[in-house]
C-alpha positions in Angstrom: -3.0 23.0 -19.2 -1.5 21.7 -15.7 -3.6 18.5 -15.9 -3.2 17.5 -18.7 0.3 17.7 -18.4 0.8 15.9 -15.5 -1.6 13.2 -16.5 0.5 12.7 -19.6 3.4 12.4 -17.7 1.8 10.0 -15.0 0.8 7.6 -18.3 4.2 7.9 -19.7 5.8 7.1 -16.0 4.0 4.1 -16.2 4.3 3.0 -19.1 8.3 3.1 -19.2 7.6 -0.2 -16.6 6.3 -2.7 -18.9 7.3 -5.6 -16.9 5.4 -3.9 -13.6 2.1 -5.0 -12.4 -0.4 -2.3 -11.4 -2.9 -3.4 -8.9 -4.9 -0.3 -9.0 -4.5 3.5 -8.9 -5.9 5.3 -5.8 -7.1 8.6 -4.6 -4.7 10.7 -2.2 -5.2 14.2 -0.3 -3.6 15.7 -3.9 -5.9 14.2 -6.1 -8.9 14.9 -3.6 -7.9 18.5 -3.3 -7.5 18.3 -7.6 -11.5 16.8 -7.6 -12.9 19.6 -5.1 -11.6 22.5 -6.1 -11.7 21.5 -10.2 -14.3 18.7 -10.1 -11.7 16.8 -12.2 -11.3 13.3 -11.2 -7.5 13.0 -11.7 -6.9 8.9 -10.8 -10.1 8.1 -12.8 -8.6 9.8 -15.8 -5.1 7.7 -15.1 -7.5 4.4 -14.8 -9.0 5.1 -18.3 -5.8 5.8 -20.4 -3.7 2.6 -18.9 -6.6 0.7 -17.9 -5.6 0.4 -14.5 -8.5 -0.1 -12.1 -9.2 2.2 -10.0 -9.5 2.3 -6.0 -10.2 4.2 -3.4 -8.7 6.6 -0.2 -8.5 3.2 1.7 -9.6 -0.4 1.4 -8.9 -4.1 1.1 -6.9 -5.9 -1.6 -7.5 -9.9 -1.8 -4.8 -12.2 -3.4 -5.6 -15.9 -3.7 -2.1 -17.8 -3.7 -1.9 -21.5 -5.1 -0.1 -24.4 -4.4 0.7 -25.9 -8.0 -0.4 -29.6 -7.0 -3.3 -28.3 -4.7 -5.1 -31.6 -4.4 -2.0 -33.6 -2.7 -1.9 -30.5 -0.2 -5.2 -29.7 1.3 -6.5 -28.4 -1.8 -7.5 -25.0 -2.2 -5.9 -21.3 -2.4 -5.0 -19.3 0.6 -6.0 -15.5 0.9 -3.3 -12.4 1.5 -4.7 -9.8 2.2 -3.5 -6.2 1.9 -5.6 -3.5 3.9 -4.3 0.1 2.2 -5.0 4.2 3.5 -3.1 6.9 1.4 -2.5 7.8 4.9 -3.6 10.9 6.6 -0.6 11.4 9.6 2.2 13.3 9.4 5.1 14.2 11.8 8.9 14.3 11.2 9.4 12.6 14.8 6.5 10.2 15.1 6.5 9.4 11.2 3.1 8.8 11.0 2.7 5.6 13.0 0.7 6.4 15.9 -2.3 7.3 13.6 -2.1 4.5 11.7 -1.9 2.0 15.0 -5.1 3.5 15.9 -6.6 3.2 12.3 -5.8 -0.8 12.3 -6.8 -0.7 15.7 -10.0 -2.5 15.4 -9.8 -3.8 11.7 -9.2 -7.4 11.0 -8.9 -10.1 8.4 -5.8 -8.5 6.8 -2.2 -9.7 6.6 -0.3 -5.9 5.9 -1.4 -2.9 6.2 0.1 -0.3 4.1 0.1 3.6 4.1 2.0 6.5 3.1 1.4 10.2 2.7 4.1 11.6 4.4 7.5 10.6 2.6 8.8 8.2 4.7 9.7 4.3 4.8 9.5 2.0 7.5 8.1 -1.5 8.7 6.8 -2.1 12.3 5.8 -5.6 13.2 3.3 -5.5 16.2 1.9 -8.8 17.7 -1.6 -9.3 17.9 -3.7 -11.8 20.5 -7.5 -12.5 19.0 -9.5 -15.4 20.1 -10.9 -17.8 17.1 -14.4 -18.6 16.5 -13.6 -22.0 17.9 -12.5 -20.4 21.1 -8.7 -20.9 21.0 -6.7 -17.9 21.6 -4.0 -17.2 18.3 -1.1 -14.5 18.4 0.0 -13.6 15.2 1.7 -10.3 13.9 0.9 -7.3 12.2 2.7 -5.6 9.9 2.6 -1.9 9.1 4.3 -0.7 6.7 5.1 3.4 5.3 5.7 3.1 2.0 8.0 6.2 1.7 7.4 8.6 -1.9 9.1 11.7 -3.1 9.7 15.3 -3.0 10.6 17.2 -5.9 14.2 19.6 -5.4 12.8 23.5 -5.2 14.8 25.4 -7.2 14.8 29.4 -6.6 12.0 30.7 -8.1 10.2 27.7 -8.4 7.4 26.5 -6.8 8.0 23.8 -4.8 6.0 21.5 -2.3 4.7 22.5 1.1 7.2 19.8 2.7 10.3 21.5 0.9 8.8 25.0 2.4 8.8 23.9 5.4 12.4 22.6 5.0 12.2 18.8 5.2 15.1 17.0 3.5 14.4 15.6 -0.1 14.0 12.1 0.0 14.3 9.6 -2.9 11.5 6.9 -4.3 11.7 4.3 -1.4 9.3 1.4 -2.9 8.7 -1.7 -0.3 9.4 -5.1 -1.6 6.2 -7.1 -0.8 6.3 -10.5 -1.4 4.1 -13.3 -0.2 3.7 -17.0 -1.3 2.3 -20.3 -0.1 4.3 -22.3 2.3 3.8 -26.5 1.5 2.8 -28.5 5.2 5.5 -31.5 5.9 2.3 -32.9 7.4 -0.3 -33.7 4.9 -3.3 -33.5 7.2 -2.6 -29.8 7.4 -3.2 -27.3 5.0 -0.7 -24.8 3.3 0.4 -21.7 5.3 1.1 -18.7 3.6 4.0 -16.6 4.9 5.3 -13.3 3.7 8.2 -10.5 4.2 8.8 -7.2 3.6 11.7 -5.7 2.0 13.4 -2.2 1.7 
C-alpha cells in the first residue's frame, strides 16, 4: 500500500532527528489532492504516530520569547510571530513572489512570513509604513521568505514528479535558518525588542 509506505517513511524521516523540534505538520496541494481523491487524511495520520500537532494550508504561529530576569527589564514576554501558506505560486522566473506579496498584502501582526510549494529558496525583505493606534507613523520590514524543498532524480522508467517532466533542475533540501530572540534595552524605561534573521 502507497500510503502506508510513505507514511512509514515520513515517521522514520523524522524520527532519525531526535534533537529537532517539530512545530506542527501541515497540509500541502499533495496531501490535499491525497484527502480528495482517497478521503485519507495523510498529515493527520503523521500528527497521530509522532504526536506532532497538526496545522493547516496557512495560518499564524505565536512564540513568546523571555528575557531571563524579566522584572529588571520591563517585565513580560515579547511575541514573534510566524504567518505560514504551503504556498500556491509557481514560476521558474518570478519564483513565486509576486503571489505571495499580494497574499501578505493586507495581513498584519506577523514578523515573517513563510511559504514554499515550488522548490525554491530565497528571502526578500520589503519595508512596510503603518500608522499605530496612537497615531504615529512606524516603518518596519517584512520579511518573506521561500523555504525551498526537493525533487526526487527520475530515473528511466520511473515515475517521477510533474517538475522533473517538465525538466526543471533537481534541487537539494534547502532549510532556512530562523532564529529570533529578545534584544535587552540599555534604557530601562524601555521594554525589550525582539530582533531576528534569516539564514540560508
Amino acid at each position: 500500500d502507497i500510503i502506508n509506505q510513505e507514511l512509514n517513511a515520513t515517521v522514520d524521516l523524522i524520527g532519525s532527528q531526535p534533537d529537532a523540534r517539530w512545530i506542527m505538520w501541515g497540509m500541502g496541494n499533495h496531501e490535499y489532492e491525497v484527502l480528495r481523491r482517497h478521503s485519507i487524511n495523510f498529515p493527520a495520520l503523521v500528527a497521530q504516530r509522532t504526536g506532532i500537532p497538526l496545522g493547516s494550508y496557512a495560518g499564524f504561529i505565536s512564540m513568546t520569547l523571555n528575557l531571563k530576569s524579566r522584572k529588571k527589564h520591563g517585565g513580560g514576554g515579547r511575541n514573534f510571530v510566524i504567518l505560514y501558506h504551503h504556498g500556491a505560486w509557481g514560476g521558474e522566473v518570478m519564483e513565486g513572489l509576486p503571489g505571495a506579496k499580494r497574499y501578505v498584502a493586507d495581513i498584519f501582526g506577523f514578523n515573517i512570513f513563510v511559504f514554499g510549494h515550488d522548490h525554491f529558496a530565497h528571502l526578500h525583505v520589503r519595508p512596510c509604513t503603518v500608522i499605530t493606534s496612537k497615531g504615529l507613523e512606524e516603518v518596519f520590514n517584512r520579511y518573506i521568505v521561500n523555504t525551498g524543498g526537493w525533487e526526487l532524480q527520475a530515473k528511466t522508467g520511473d515515475e517521477c514528479s510533474f517538475a522533473e517532466r517538465r525538466g526543471y533542475s533537481i534541487k537539494p533540501i534547502i532549510c532556512p535558518l530562523i532564529t529570533a530572540w529578545v534584544e535587552r534595552p540599555t534604557d530601562h524605561n524601555h521594554a525589550p525588542d525582539i530582533k531576528y534573521k534569516v539564514e540560508f
